[in-house]
KEDOMAR-727808 format. One line per 2 residues: for each residue x, y negated, z of C-alpha. Coordinates in Angstrom, 2 decimals. Layout:
<rs>
X:Y:Z ~ ... $
</rs>
This chain:
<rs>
22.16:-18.61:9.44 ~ 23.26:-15.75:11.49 $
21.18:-16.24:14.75 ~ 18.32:-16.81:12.32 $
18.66:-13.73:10.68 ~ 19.12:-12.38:14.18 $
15.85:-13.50:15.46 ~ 13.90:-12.12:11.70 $
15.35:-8.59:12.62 ~ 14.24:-8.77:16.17 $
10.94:-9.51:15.99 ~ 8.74:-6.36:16.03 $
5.84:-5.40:14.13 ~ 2.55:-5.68:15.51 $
0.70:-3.01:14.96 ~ -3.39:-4.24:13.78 $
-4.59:-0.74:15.74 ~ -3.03:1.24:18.97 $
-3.23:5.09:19.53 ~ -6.76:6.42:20.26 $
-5.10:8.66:22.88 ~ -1.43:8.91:24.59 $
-1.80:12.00:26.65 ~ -0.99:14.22:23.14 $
0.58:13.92:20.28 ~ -1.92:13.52:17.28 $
-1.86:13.16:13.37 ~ -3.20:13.51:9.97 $
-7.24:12.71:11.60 ~ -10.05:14.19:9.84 $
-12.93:11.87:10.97 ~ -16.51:12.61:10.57 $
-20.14:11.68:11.89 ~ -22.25:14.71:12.93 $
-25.34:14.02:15.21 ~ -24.69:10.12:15.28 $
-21.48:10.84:16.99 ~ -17.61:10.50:15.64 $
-15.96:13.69:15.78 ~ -12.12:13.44:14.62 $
-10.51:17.28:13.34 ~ -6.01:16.08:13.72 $
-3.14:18.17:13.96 ~ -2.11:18.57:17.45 $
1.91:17.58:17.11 ~ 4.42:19.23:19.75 $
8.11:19.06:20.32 ~ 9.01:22.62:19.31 $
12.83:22.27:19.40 ~ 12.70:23.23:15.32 $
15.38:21.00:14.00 ~ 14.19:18.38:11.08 $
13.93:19.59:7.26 ~ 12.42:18.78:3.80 $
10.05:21.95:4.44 ~ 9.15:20.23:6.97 $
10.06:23.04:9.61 ~ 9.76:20.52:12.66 $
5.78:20.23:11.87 ~ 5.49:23.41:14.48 $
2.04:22.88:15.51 ~ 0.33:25.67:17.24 $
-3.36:24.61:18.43 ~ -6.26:22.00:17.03 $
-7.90:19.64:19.76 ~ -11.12:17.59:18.50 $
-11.30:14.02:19.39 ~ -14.78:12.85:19.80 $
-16.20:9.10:20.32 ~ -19.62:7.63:20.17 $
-18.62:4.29:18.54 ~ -15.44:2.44:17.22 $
-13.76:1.40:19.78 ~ -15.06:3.22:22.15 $
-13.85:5.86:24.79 ~ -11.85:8.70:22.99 $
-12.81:12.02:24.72 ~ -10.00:15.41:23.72 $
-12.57:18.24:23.74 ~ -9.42:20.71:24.66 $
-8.20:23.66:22.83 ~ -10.71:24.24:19.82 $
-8.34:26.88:18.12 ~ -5.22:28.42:18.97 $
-2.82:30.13:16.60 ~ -2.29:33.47:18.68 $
-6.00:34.03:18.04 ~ -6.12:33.78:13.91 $
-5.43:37.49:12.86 ~ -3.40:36.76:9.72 $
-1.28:33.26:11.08 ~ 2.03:33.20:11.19 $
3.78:29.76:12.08 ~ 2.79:25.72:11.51 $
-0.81:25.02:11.78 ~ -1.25:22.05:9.53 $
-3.59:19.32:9.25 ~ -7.16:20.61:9.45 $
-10.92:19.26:7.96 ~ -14.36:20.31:8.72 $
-17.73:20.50:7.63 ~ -21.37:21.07:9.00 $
-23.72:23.22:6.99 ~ -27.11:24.97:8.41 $
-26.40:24.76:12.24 ~ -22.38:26.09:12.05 $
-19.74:23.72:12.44 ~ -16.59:24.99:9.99 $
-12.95:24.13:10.89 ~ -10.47:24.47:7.73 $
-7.37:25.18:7.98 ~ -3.96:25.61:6.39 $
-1.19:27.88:8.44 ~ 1.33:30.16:7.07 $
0.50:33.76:6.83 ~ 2.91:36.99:8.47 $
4.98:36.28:4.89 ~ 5.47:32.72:5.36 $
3.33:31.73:2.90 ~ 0.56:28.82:3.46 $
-2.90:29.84:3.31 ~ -6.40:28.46:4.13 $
-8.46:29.41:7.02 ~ -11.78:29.32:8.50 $
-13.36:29.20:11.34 ~ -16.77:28.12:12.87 $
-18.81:27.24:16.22 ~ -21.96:26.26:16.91 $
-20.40:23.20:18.66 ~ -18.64:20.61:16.55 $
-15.96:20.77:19.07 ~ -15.28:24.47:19.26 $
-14.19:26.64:20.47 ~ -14.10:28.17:16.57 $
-13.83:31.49:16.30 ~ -11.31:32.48:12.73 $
-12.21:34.77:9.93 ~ -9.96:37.54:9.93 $
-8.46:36.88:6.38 ~ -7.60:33.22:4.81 $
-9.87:32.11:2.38 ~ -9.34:34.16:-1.14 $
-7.80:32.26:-3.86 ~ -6.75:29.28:-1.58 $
-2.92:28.38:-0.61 ~ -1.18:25.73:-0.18 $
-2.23:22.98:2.78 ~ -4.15:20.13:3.75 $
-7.80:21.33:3.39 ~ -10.40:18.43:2.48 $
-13.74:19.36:2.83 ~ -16.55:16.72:0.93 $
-20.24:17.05:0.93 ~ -22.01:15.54:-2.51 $
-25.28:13.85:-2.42 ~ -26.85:17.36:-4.17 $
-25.55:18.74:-0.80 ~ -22.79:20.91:-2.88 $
-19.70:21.28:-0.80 ~ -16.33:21.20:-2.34 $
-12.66:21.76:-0.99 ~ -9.95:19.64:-2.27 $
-6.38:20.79:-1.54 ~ -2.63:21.19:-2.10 $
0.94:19.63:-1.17 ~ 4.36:20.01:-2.88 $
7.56:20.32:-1.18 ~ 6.82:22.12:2.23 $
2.66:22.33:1.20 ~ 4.90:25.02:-1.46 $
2.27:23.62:-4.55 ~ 4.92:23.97:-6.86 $
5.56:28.03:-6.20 ~ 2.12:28.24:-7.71 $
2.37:27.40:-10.97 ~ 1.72:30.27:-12.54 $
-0.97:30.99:-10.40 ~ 1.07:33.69:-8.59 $
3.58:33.05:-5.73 ~ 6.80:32.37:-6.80 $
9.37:31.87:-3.71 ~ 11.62:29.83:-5.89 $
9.17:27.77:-7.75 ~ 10.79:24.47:-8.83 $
8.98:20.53:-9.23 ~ 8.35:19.25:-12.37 $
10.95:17.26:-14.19 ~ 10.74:13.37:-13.75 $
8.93:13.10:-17.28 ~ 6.51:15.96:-17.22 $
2.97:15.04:-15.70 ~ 2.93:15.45:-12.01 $
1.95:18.65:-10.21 ~ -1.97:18.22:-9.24 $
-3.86:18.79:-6.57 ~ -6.47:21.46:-6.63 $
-10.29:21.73:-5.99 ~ -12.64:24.72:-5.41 $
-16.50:24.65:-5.15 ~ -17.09:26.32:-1.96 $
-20.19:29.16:-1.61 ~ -22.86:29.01:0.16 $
-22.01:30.54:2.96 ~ -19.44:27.94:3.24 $
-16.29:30.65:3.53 ~ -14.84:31.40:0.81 $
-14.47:30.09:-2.73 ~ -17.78:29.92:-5.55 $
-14.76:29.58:-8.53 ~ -11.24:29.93:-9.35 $
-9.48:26.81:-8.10 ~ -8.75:23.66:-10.77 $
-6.44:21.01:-11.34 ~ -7.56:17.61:-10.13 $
-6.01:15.25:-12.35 ~ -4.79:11.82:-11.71 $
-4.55:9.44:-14.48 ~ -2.95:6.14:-15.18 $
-5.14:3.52:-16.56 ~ -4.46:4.63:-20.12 $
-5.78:7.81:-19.68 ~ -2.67:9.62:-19.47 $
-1.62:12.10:-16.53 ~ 0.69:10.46:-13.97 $
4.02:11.44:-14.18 ~ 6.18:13.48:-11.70 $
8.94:10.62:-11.52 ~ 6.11:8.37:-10.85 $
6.53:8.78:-7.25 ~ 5.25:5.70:-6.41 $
1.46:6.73:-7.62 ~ 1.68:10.55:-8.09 $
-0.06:12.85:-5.36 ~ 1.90:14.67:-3.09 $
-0.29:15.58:-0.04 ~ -3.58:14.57:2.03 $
-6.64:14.85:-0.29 ~ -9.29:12.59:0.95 $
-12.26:12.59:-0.92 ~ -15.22:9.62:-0.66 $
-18.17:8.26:-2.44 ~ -19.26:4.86:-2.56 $
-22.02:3.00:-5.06 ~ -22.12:6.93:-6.96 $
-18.14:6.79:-7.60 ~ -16.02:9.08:-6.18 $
-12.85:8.04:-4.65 ~ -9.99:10.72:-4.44 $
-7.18:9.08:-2.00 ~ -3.71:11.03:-1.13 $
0.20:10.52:0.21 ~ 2.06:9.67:-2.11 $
4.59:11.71:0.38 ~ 8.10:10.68:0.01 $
7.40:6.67:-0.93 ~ 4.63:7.00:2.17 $
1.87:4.94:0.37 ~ -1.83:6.06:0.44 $
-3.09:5.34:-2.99 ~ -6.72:5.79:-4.33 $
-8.08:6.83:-7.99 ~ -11.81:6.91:-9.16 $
-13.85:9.12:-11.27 ~ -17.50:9.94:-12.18 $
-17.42:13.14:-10.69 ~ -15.76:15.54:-8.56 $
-13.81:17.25:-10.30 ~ -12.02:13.88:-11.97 $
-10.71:13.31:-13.38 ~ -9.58:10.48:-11.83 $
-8.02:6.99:-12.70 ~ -5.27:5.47:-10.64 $
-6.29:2.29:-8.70 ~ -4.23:1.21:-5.90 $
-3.04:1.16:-2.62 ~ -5.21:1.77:0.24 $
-2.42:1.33:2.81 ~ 0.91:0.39:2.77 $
3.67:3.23:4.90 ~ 3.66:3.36:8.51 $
6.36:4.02:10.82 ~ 7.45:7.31:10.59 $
7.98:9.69:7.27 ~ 4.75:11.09:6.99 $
1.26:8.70:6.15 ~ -2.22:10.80:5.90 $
-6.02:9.71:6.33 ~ -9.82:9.72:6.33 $
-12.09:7.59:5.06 ~ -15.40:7.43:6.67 $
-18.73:5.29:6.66 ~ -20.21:4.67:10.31 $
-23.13:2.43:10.76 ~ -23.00:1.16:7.50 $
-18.86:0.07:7.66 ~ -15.94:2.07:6.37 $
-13.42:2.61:8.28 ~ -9.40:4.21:7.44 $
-8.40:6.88:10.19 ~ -4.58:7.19:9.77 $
-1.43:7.78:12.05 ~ 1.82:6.22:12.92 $
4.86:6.79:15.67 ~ 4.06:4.35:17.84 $
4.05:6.03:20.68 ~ 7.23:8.31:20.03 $
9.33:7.05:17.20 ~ 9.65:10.47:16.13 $
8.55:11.57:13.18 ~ 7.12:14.61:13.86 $
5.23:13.32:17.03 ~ 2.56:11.01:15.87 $
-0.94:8.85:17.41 ~ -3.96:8.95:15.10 $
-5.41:5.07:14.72 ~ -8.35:3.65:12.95 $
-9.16:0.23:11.48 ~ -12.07:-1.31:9.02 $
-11.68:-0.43:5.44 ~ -13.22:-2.79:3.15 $
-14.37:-2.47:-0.70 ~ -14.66:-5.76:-3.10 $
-17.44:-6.46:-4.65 ~ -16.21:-4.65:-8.19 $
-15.60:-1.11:-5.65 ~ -12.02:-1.40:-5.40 $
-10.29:-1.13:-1.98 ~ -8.44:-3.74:0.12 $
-5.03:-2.47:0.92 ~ -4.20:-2.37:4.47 $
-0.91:-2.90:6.08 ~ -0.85:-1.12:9.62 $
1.16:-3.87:10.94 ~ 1.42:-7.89:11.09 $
</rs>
């Protein structure tokens, strides 16, 4: 019993997908298709010597570099330094995971990073090239806070940002809709804290309205509950549409799942679902969903590479819907 027990433990997992590149340190991948071409927006991880923490102090990233690919599976090209930290006026410290969008010949690169105060803001910054370099506004974006920046483009070519994150993304020192250093989570019982969206303006850099909760409900129609950690948001807004539904998928953060809801718009609100893939190795799971050439396909990290937490490889691998629009959950590894 023993030696078979033995030989269970040490087999390893097989990862379904390796790293797209090994020579950095990559995470939390953006992906989109500009031009025909696949263009992935990831944090650029880096061993900064800051020592491990719930705020997440040892995500110390200080520059964005832009993957770029003409097909899956094809050669991964890093596009270098698109934006560096020293040169956005207001930043502070941690440059968090990042989205873009294209609107009227300017490339945009979103951003959270904390400002001079230590606070997490959104930034902006554009290019004429999809790969930078971006040039940064000199102020975050009014009205935004909090991290993890998704940027979606609706059929009526409207362009809305979806963000937020609790513990370190500091969504819960919010609530009042002022900054509150000591802002607590919500009880186990009391509806979860929700992300947040914002119709962005026309000119694609700041905010059209005050930002909204995006809520996520169970399949009663009630609002999920903070002690429903399982299913409750807690980072990485990913927002898709497919057959005129819209898909809202997020980290369920400290029980690592990526789960999906639906609605009929985008502003929800929107009904719990499932699992779109099970945790990876390593604390942190975050994504993109993305049609190319008529597939879908789930951009997501692991640690293969390092085993370290904070030092991740950005993957991809086929996403499929059933026939009744609901996702097929993914496990990363065999």
């Amino acid at each position: 019993m023993l030696a078979t027990s033995l030989s269970v433990l040490g087999q390893a997992k097989k990862p379904i997908s390796q790293p797209l590149v090994s020579h950095i340190f990559t995470a939390d991948p953006s992906a989109h298709v500009f031009n025909g071409k696949i263009y992935i927006y990831p944090s650029h991880d880096i061993e900064s010597g800051v020592k491990e923490d719930d705020e997440g102090g040892h995500f110390d990233m200080k520059d964005f570099h832009i993957l770029s690919l003409d097909k899956i599976g094809g050669k991964v090209k890093d596009n270098g330094v698109a934006l560096d930290i020293k040169n956005i006026p207001w930043a502070g410290r941690q440059l968090w995971a990042p989205d873009a969008a294209f609107k009227n010949g300017t490339y945009y690169l979103y951003f959270p990073v904390k400002d001079k105060s230590d606070v997490f803001r959104i930034g902006v910054a554009t290019s004429k090239s999809p790969v930078g370099p971006f040039k940064a506004e000199p102020a975050p974006i009014k009205g935004s806070f909090s991290i993890d920046p998704c940027v979606f483009k609706d059929t009526d070519g409207s362009y809305y940002m979806y963000f937020g994150g609790i513990w370190g993304g500091q969504l819960q020192r919010w609530k009042t809709g002022t900054y509150e250093p000591n802002g607590k989570l919500q009880d186990d019982n009391q509806p979860a804290l929700s992300p947040k969206i914002a119709k962005l303006s026309k000119d694609m850099l700041s905010f059209a309205e005050e930002a909204k909760d995006v809520k996520i409900l169970d399949k009663n129609g009630k609002e999920l509950l903070a002690g429903d950690n399982t299913k409750r948001f807690f980072e990485a807004s990913w927002l898709h549409k497919y057959k005129g539904k819209y898909y809202f998928s997020y980290s369920t953060g400290d029980t690592h799942f990526i789960a999906y809801a639906t609605g009929d718009n985008p502003y929800g609100p929107f009904t719990y679902q499932g699992v779109v893939l099970n945790p990876v190795d390593g604390w942190t799971n975050h994504h993109s969903i993305v049609e190319i050439k008529g597939k879908w396909y789930l951009f997501y990290h692991d640690v293969q590479i390092s085993g370290k937490t904070h030092l991740r490889n950005v993957k991809v691998t086929e996403l499929k819907h059933n026939p009744d629009g609901s996702i097929q959950t993914i496990s990363a590894y065999k």
